[in-house]
N, C-alpha and C positions, 0 to 999 in steps of 0.2 A: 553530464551524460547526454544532453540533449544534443551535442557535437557528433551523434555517432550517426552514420552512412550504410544505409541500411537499403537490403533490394527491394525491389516491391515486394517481393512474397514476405519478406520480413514486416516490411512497414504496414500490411495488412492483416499480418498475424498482431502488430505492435497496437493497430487501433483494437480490434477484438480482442485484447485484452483489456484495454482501456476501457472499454465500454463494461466490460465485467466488474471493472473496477470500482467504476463510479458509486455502485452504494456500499461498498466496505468502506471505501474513503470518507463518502460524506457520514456514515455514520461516526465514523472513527471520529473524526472532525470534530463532531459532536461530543461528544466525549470527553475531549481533550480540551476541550471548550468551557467544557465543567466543571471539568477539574482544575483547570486554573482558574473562571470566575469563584470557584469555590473557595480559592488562598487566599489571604491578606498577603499584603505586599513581602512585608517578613517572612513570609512563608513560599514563596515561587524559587528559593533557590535552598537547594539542600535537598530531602526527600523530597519535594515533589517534582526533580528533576530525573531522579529516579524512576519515580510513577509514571511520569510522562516519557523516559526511554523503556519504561515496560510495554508502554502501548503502543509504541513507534517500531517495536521489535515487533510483536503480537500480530501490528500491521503486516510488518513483513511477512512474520512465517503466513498468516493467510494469503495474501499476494501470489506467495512461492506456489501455496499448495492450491490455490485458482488455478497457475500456471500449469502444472503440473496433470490437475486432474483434466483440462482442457486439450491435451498431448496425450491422454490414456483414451478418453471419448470423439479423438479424432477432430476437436473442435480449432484445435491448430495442428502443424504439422510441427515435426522433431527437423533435424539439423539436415539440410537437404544433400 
């Protein structure tokens, strides 16, 4: 994704989000961090790959609904 070409109004909308990002991700991060130092070796494949595409979704849908609410309060613009 990072091959995409994008205008300025985009690549500006693209960093303000990013900036929004940064503490969902780093907490996520955190997280996910935990939950794998928490598994013995035996244990990082099977359910807790599972766990960890539960949190990687979870990430997403809040990302989305950042996005989202960000496009209702004017904080970016919609499709120009």
């Amino acid at each position: 994704m990072d091959t995409l070409t994008l205008t300025p109004e985009q690549e500006q909308r693209a960093d303000e989000l990013y900036q929004r990002f940064q503490d969902l991700f780093c907490e996520e991060a955190k997280r996910v961090a935990r939950l794998l130092a928490s598994k013995s070796d035996d244990q990082l494949l099977g359910k807790t790959e599972f766990e960890l595409r539960d949190r990687v979704h979870e990430l997403a849908a809040r990302s989305l609904q950042t996005a989202l609410d960000e496009r209702k309060k004017g904080g970016t613009r919609g499709r120009p």
